[in-house]
OpenMM code with the backbone's topology and positions (N, CA, C; nanometers):
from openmm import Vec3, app, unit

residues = "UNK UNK UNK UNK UNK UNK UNK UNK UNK UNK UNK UNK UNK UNK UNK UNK UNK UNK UNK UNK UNK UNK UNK UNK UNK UNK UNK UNK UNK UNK UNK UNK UNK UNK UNK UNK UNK UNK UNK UNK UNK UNK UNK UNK UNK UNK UNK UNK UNK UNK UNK UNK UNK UNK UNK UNK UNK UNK UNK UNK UNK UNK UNK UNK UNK UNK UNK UNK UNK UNK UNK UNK UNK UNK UNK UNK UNK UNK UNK UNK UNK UNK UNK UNK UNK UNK UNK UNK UNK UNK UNK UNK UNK UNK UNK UNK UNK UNK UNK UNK UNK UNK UNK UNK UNK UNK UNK UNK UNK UNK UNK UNK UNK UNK UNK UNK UNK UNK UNK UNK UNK UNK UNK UNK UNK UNK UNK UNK UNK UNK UNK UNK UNK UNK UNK UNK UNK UNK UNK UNK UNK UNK UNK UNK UNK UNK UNK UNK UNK UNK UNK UNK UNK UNK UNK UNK UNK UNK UNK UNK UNK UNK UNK UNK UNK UNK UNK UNK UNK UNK UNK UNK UNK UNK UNK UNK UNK".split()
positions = [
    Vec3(-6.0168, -1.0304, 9.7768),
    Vec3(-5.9216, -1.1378, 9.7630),
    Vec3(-5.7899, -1.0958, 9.8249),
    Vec3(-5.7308, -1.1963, 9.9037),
    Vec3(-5.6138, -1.1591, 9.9963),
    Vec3(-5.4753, -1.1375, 9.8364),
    Vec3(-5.3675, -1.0907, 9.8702),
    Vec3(-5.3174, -1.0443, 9.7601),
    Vec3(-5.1858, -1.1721, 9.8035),
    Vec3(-5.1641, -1.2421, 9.9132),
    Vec3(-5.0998, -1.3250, 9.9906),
    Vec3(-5.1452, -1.4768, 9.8773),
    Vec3(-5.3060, -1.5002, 9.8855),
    Vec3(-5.3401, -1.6206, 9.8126),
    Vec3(-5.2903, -1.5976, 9.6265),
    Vec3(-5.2074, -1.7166, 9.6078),
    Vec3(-5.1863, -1.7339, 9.4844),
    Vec3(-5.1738, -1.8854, 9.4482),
    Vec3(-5.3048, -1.8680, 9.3717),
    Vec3(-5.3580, -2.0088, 9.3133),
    Vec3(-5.1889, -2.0569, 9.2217),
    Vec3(-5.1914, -2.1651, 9.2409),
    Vec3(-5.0560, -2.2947, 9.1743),
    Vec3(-5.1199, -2.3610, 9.1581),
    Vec3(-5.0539, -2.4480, 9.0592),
    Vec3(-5.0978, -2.5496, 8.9903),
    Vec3(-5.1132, -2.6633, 9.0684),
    Vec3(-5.2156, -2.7302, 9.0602),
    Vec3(-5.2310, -2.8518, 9.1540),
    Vec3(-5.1533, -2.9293, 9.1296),
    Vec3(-5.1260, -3.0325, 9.2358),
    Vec3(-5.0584, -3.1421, 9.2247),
    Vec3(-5.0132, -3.2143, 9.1387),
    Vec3(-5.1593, -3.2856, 9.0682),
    Vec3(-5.1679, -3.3430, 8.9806),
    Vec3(-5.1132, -3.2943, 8.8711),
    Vec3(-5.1403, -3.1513, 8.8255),
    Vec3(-5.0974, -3.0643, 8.7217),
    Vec3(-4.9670, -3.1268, 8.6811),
    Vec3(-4.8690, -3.0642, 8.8233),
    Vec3(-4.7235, -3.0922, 8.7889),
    Vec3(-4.6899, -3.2575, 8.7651),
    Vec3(-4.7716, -3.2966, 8.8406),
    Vec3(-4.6984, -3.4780, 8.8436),
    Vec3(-4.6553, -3.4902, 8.6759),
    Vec3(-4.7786, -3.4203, 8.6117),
    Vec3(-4.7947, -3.5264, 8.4745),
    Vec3(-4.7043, -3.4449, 8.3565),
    Vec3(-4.6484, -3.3282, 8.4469),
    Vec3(-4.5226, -3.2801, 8.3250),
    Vec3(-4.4522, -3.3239, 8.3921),
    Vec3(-4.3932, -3.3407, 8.4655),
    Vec3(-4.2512, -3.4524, 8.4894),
    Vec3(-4.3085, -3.5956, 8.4584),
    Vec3(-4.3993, -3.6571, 8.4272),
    Vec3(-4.3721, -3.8079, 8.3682),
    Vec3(-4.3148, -3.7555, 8.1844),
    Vec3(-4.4158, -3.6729, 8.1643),
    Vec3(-4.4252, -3.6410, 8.0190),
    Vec3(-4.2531, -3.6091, 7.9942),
    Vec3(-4.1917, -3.4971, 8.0543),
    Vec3(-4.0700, -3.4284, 7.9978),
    Vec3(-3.9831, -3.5737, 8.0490),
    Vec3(-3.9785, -3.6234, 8.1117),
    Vec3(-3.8825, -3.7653, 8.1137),
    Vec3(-3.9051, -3.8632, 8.0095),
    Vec3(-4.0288, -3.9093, 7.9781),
    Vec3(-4.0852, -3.9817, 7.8787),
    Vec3(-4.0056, -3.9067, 7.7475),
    Vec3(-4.0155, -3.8080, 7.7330),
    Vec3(-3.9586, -3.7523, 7.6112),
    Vec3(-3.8132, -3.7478, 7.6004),
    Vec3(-3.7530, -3.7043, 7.6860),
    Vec3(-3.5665, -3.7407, 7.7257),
    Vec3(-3.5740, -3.8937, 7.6734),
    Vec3(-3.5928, -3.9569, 7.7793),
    Vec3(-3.5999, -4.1056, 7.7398),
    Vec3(-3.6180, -4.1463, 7.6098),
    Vec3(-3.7325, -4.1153, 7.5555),
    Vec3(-3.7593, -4.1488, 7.3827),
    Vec3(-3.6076, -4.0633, 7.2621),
    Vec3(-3.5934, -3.9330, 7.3226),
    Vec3(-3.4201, -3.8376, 7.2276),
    Vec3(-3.3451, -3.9405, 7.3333),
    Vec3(-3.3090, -3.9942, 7.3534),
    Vec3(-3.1776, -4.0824, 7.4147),
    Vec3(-3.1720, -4.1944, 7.3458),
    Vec3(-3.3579, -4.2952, 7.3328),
    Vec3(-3.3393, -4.3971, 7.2630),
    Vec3(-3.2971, -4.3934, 7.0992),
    Vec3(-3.4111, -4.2829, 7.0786),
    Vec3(-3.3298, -4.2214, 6.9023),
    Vec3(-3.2105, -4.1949, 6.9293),
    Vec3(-3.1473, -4.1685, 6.9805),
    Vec3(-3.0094, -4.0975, 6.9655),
    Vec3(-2.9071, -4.2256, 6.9630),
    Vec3(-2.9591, -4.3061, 7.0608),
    Vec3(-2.8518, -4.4596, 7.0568),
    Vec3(-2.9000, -4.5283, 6.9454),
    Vec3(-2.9751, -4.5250, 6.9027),
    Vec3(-3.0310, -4.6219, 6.7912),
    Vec3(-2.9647, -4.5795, 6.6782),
    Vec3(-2.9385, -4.4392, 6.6064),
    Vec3(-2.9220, -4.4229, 6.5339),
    Vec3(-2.7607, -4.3620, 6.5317),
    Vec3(-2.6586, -4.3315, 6.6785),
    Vec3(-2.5187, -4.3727, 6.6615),
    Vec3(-2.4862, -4.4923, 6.6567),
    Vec3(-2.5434, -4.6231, 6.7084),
    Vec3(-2.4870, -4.7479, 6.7163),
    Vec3(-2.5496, -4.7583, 6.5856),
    Vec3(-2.6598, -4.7241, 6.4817),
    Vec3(-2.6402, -4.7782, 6.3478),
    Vec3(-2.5508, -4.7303, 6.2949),
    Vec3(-2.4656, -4.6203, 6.2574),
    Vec3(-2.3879, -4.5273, 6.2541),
    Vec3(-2.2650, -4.5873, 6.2702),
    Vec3(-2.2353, -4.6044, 6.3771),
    Vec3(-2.0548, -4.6553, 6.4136),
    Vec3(-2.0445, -4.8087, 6.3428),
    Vec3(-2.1801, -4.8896, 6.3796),
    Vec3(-2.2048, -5.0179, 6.3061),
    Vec3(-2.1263, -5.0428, 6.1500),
    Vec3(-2.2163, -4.8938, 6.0959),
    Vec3(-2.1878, -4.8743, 5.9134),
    Vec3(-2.0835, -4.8730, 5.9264),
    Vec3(-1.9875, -4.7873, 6.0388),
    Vec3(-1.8378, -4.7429, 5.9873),
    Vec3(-1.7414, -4.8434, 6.0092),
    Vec3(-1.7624, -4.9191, 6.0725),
    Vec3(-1.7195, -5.0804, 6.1302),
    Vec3(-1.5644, -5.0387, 6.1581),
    Vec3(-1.5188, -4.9294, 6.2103),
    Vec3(-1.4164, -4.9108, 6.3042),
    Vec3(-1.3174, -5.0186, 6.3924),
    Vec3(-1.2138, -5.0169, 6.3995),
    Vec3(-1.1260, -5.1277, 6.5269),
    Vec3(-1.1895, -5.0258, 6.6740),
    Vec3(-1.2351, -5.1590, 6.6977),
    Vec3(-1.2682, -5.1215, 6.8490),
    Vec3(-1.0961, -5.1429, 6.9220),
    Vec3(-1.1563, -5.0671, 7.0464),
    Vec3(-0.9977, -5.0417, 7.1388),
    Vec3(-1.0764, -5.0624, 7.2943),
    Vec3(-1.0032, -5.0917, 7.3716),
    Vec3(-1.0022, -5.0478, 7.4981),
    Vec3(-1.0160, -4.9174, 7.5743),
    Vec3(-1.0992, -4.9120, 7.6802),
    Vec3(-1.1061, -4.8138, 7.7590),
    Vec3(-1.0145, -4.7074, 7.7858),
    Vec3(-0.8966, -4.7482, 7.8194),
    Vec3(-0.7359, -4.6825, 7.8851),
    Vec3(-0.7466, -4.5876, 7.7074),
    Vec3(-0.7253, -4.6779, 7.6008),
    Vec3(-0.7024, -4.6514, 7.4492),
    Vec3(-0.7787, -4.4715, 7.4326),
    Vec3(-0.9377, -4.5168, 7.4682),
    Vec3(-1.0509, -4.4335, 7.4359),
    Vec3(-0.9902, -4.2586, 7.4882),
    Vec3(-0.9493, -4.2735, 7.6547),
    Vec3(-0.9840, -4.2415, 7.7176),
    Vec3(-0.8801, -4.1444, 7.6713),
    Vec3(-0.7134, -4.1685, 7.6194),
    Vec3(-0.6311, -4.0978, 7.5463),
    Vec3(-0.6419, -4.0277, 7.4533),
    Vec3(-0.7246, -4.1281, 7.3624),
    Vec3(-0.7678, -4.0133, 7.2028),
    Vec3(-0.8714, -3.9157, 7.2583),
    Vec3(-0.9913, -3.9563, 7.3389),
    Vec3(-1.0520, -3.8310, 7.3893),
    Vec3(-0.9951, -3.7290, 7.4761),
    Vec3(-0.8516, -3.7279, 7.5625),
    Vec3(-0.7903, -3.6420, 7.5906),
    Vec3(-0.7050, -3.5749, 7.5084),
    Vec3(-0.6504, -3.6371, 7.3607),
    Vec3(-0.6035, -3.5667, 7.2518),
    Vec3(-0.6493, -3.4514, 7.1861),
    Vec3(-0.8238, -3.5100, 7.1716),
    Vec3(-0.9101, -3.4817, 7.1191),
    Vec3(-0.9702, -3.3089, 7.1755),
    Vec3(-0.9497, -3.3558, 7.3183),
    Vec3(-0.9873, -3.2050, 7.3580),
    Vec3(-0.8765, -3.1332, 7.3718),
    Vec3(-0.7699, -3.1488, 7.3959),
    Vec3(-0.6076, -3.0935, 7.3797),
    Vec3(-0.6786, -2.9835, 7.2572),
    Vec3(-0.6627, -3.0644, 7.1038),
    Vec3(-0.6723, -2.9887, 7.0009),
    Vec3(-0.7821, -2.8876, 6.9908),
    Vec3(-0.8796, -2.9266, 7.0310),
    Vec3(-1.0586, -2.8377, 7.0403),
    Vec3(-0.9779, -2.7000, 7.1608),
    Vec3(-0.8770, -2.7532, 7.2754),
    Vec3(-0.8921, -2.6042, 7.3176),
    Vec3(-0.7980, -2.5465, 7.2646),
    Vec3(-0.6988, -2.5996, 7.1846),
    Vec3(-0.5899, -2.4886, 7.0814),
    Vec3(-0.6684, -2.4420, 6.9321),
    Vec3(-0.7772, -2.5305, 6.9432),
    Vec3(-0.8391, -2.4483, 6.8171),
    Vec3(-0.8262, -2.3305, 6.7886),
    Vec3(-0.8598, -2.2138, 6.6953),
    Vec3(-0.8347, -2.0621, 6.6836),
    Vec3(-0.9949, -2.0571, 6.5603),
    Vec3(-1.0752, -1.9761, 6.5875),
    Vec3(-1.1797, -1.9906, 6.4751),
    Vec3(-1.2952, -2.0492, 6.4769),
    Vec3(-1.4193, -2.0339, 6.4169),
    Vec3(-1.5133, -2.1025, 6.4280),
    Vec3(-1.5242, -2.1778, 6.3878),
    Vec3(-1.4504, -2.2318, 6.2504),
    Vec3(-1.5121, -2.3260, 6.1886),
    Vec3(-1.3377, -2.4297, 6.2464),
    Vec3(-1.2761, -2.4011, 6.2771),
    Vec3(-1.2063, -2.5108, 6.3442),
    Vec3(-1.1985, -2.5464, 6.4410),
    Vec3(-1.3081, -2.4499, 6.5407),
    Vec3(-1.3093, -2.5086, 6.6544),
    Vec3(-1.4535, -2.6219, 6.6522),
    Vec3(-1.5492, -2.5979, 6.5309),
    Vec3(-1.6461, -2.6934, 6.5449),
    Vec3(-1.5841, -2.8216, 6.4493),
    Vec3(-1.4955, -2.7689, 6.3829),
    Vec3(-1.4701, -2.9390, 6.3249),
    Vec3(-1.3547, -2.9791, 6.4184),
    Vec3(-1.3333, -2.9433, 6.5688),
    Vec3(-1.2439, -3.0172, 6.6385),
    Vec3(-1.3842, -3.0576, 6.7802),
    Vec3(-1.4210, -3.0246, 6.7511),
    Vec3(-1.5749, -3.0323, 6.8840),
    Vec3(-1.6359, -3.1565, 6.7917),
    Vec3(-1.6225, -3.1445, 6.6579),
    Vec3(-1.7120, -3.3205, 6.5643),
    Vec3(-1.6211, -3.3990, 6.6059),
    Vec3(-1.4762, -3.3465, 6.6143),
    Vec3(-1.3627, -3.5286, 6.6554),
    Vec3(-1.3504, -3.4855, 6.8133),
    Vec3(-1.4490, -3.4442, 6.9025),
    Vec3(-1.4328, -3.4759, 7.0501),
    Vec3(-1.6070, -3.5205, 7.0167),
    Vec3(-1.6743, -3.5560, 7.0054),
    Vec3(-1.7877, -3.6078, 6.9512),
    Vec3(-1.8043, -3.7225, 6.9362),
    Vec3(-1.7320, -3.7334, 6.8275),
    Vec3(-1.6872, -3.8726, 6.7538),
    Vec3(-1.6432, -3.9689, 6.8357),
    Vec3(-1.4916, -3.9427, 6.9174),
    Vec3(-1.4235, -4.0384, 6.9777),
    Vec3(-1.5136, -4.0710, 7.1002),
    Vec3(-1.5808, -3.9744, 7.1792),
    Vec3(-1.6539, -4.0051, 7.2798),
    Vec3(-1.7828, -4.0645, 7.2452),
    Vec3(-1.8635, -4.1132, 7.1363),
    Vec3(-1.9738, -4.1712, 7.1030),
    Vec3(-1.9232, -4.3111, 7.0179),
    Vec3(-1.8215, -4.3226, 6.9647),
    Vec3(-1.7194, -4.4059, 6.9351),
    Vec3(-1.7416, -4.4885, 7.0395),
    Vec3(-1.6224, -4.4538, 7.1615),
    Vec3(-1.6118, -4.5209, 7.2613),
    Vec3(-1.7530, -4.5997, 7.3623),
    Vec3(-1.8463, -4.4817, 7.3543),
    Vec3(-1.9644, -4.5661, 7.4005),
    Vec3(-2.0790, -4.6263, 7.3336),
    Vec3(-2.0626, -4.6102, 7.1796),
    Vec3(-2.2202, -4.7140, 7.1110),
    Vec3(-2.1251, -4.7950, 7.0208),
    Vec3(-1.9678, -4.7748, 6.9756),
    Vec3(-1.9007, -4.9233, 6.9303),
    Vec3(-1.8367, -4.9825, 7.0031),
    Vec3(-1.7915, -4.9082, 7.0824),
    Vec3(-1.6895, -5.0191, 7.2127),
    Vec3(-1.7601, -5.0518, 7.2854),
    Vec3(-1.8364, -5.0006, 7.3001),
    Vec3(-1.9459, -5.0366, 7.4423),
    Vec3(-1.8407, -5.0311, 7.5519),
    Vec3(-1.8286, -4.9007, 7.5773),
    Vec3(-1.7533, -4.8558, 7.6885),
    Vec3(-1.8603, -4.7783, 7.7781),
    Vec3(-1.9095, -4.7943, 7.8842),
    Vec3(-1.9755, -4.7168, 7.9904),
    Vec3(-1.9232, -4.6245, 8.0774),
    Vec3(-1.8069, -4.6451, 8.0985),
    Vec3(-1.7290, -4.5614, 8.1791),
    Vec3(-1.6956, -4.4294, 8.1381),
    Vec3(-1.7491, -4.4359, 8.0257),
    Vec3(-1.7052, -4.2392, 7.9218),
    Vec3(-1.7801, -4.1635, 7.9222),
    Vec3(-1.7958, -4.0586, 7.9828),
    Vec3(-1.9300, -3.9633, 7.9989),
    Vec3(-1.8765, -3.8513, 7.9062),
    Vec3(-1.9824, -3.6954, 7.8260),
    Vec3(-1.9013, -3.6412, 7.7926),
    Vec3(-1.8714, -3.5347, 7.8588),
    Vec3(-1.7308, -3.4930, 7.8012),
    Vec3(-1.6705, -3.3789, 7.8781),
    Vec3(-1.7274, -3.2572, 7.9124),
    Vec3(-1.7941, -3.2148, 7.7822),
    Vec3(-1.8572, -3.0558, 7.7907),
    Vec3(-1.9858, -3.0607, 7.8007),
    Vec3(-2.0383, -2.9269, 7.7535),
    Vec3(-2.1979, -2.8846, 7.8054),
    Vec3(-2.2415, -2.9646, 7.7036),
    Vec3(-2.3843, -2.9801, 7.7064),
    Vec3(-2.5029, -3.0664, 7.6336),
    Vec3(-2.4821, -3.0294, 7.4835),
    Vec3(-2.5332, -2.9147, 7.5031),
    Vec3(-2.5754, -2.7916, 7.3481),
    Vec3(-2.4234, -2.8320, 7.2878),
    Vec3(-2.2862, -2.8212, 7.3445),
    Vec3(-2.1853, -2.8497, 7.2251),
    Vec3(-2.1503, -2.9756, 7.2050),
    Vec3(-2.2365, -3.0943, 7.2520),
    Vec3(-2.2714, -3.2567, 7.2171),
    Vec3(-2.3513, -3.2253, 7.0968),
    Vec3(-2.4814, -3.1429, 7.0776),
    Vec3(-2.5398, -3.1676, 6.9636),
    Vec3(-2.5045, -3.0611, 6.8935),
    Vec3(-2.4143, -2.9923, 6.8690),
    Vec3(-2.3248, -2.8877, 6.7831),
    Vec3(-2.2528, -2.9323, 6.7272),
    Vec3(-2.1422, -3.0242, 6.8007),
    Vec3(-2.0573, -3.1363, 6.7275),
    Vec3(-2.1136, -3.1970, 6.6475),
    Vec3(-2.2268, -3.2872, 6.7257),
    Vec3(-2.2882, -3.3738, 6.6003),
    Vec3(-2.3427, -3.3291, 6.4949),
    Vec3(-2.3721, -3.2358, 6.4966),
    Vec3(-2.4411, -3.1618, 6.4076),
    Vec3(-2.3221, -3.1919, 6.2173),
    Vec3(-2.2149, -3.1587, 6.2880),
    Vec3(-2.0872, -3.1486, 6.1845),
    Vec3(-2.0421, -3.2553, 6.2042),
    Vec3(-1.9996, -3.3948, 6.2686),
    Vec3(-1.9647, -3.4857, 6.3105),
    Vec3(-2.0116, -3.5879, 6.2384),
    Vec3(-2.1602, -3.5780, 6.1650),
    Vec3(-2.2177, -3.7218, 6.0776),
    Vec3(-2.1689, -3.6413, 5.9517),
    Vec3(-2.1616, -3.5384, 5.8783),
    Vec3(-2.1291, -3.5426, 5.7424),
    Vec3(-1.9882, -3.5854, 5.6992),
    Vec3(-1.8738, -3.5090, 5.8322),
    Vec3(-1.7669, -3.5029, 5.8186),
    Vec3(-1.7025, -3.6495, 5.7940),
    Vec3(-1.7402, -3.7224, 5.9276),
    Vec3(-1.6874, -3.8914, 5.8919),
    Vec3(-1.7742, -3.9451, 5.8007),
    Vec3(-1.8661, -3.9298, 5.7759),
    Vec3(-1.9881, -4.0554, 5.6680),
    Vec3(-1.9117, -3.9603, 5.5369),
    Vec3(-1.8299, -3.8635, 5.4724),
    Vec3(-1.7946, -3.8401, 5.3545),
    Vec3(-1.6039, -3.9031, 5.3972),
    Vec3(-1.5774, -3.8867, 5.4886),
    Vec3(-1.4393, -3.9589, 5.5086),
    Vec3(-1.4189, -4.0799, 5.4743),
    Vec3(-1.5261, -4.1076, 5.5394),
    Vec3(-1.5436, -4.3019, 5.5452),
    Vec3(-1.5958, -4.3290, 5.4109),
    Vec3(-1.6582, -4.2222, 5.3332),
    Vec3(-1.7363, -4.2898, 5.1933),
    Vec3(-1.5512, -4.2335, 5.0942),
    Vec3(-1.5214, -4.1569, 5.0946),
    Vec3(-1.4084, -4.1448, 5.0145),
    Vec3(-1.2895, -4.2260, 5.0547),
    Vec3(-1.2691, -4.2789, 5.1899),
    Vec3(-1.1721, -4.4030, 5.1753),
    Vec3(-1.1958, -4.5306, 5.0877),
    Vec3(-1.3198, -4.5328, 5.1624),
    Vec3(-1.4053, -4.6627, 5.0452),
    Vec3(-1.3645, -4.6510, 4.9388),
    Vec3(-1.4211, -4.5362, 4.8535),
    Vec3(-1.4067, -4.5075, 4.7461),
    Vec3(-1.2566, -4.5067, 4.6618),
    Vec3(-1.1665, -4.4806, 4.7444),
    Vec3(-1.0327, -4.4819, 4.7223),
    Vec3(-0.9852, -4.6079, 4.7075),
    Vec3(-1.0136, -4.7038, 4.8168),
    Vec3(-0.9417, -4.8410, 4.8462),
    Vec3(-1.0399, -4.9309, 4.7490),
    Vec3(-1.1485, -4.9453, 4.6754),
    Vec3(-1.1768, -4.9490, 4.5280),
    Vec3(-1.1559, -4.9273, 4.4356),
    Vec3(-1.0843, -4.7976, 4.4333),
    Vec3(-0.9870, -4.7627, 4.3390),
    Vec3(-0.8691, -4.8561, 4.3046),
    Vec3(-0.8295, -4.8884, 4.4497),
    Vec3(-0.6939, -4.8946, 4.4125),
    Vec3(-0.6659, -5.0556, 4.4343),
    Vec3(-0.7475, -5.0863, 4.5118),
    Vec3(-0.7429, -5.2607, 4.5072),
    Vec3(-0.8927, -5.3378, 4.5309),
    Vec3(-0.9628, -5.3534, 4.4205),
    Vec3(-1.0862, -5.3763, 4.4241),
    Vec3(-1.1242, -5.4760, 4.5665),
    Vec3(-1.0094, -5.6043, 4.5874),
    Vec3(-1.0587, -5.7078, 4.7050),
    Vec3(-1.0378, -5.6698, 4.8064),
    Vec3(-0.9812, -5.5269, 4.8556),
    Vec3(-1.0054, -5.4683, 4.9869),
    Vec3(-1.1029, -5.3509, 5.0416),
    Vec3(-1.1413, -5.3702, 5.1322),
    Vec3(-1.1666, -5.3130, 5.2291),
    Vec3(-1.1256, -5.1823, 5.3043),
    Vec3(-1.0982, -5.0293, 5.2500),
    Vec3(-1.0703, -4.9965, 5.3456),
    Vec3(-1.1482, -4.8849, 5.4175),
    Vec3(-1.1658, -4.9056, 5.5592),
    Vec3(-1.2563, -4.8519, 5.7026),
    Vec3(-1.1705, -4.7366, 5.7441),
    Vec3(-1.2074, -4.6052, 5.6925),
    Vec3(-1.1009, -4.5017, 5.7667),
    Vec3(-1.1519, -4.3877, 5.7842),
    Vec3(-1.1378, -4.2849, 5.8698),
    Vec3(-1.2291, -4.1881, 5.8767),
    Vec3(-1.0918, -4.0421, 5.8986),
    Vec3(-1.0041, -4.0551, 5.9198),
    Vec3(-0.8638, -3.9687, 5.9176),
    Vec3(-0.8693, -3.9138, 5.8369),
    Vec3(-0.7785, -3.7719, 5.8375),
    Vec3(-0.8445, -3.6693, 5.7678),
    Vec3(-0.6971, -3.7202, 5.6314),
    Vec3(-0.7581, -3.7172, 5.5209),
    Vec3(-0.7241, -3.7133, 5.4044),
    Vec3(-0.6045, -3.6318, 5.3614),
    Vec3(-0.5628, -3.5362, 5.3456),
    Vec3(-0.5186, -3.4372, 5.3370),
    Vec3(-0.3487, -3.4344, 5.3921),
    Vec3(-0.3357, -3.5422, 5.5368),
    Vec3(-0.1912, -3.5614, 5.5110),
    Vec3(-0.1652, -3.7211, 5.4977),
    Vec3(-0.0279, -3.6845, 5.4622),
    Vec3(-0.0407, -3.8270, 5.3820),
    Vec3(0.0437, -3.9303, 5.4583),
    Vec3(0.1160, -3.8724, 5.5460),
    Vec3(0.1821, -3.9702, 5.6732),
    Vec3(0.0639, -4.0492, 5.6931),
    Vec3(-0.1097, -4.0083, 5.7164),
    Vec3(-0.1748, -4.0566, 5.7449),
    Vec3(-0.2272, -4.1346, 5.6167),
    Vec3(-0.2198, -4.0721, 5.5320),
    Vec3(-0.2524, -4.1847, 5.3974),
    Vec3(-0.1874, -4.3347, 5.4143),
    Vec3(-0.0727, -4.3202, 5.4045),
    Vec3(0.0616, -4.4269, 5.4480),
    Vec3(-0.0429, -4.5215, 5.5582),
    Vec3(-0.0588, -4.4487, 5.6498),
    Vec3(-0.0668, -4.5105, 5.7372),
    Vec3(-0.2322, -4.6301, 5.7003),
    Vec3(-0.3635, -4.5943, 5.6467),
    Vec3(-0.4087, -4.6239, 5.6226),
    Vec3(-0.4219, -4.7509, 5.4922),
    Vec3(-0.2913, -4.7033, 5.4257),
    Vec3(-0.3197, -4.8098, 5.3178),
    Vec3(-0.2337, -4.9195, 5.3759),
    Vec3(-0.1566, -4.8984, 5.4731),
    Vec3(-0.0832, -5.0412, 5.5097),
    Vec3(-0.1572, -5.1131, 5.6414),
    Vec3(-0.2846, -5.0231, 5.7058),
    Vec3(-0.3508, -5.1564, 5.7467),
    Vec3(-0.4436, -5.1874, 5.6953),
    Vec3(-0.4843, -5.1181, 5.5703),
    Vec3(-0.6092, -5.2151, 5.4821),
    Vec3(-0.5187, -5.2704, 5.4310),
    Vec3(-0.4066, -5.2748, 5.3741),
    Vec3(-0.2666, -5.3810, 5.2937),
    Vec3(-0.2812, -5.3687, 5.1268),
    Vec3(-0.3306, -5.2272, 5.0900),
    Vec3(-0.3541, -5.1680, 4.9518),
    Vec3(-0.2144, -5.0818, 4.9537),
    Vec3(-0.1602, -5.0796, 4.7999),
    Vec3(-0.0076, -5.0455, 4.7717),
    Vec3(-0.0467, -4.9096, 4.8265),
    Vec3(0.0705, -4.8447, 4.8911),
    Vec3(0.0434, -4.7173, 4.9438),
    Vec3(0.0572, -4.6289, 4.8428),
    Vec3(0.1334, -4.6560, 4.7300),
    Vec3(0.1767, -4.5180, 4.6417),
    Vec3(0.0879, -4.4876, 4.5819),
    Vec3(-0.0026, -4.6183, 4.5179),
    Vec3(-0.1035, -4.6204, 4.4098),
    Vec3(-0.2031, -4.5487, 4.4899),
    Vec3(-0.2748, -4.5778, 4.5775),
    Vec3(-0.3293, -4.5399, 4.7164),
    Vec3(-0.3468, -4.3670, 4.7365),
    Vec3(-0.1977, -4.3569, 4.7594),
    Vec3(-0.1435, -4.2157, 4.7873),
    Vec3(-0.2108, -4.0999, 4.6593),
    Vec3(-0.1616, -4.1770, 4.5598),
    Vec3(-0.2212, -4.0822, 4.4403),
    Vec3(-0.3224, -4.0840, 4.3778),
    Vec3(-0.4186, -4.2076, 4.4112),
    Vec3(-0.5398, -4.1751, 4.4075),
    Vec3(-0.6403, -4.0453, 4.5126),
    Vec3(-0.6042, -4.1011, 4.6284),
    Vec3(-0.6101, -3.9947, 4.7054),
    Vec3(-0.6163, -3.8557, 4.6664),
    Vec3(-0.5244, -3.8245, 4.6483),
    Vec3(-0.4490, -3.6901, 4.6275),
    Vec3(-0.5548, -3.6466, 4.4951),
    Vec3(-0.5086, -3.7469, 4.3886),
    Vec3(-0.6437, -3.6623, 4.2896),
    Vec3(-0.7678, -3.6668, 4.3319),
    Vec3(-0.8317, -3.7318, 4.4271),
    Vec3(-1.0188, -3.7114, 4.4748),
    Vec3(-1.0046, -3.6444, 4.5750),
    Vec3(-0.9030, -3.5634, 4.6456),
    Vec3(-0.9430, -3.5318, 4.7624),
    Vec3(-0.9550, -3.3417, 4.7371),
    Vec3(-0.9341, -3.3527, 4.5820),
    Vec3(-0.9624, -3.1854, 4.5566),
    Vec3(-1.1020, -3.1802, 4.5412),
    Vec3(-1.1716, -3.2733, 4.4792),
    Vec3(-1.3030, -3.2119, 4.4559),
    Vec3(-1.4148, -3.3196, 4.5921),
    Vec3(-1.3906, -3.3988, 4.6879),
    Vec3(-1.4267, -3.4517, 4.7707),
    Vec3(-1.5092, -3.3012, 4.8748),
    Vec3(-1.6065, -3.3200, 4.8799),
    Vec3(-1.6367, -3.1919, 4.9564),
    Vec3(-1.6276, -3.2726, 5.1614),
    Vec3(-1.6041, -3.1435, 5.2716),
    Vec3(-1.5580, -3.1158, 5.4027),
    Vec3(-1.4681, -3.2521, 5.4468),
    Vec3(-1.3790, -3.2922, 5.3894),
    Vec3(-1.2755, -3.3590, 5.4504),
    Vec3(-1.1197, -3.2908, 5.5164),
    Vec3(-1.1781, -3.1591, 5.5927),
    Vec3(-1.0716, -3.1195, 5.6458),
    Vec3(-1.0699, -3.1851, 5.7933),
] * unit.nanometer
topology = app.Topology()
chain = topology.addChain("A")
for resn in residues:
    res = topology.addResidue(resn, chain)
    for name in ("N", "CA", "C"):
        topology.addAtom(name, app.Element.getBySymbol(name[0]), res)
């Protein structure tokens, strides 16, 4: 046997792992939209404009590269996550691709669904507290209260009452940093 001949895989071989490994991308893309657009759906967010998006996701990575640490640089990689899957399965913005490598898209997310789905369940929980006939949709981190303020005056719940509910659930509220 010539040491030159080396049997490869036939043709056919290869055709049918590239239908297969696309078929499978295709199927993690459709799960993946199916279940952020149910996701952003639940959180029923103010949609914004493109120009809007395109700022908070340059904020967004501002802070992720001053991060210092592991665990603050992955809960700043969940809010460059967030705003960029935000922008494309609730705004239905197309024009937003994401910034970084693949692997820290599903690293973020990884920390990105507990962090807002317990944000968004303890605002709820708060703006029930404090004025049963509202509504309030917020996913901002808890903890300062300029941003408290800011939240109870566009759900239109008294801010003080608000404020100090807050403040007492947000000690035993678990990862709302």
């Amino acid at each position: 046997m010539c040491i030159c001949h080396v049997e490869s895989k036939s043709a056919t071989e290869r055709s049918v792992k590239a239908p297969a490994r696309l078929i499978w991308e295709i199927q993690i893309n459709y799960q993946r939209s199916m279940v952020l657009s149910f996701w952003h759906r639940l959180l029923d967010m103010e949609k914004f404009d493109e120009a809007w998006h395109r700022s908070d996701i340059a904020d967004e990575m501002e802070e992720l590269n001053e991060a210092e640490g592991f665990f603050n640089r992955w809960s700043e990689l969940s809010d460059v996550v967030y705003t960029v899957t935000r922008a494309q399965f609730w705004s239905k913005i197309s024009g937003i691709r994401w910034p970084l490598r693949k692997r820290d898209y599903w690293w973020g997310m990884l920390y990105m669904f507990p962090k807002y789905t317990l944000r968004w369940c303890f605002f709820n929980f708060c703006g029930k507290l404090t004025d049963r006939s509202k509504k309030v949709h917020a996913v901002r981190n808890p903890k300062k209260i300029h941003k408290l303020h800011l939240i109870a005056e566009e759900a239109g719940v008294p801010k003080k009452k608000f404020e100090k509910i807050c403040r007492r659930w947000v000690r035993v509220w678990p990862l709302l940093k």
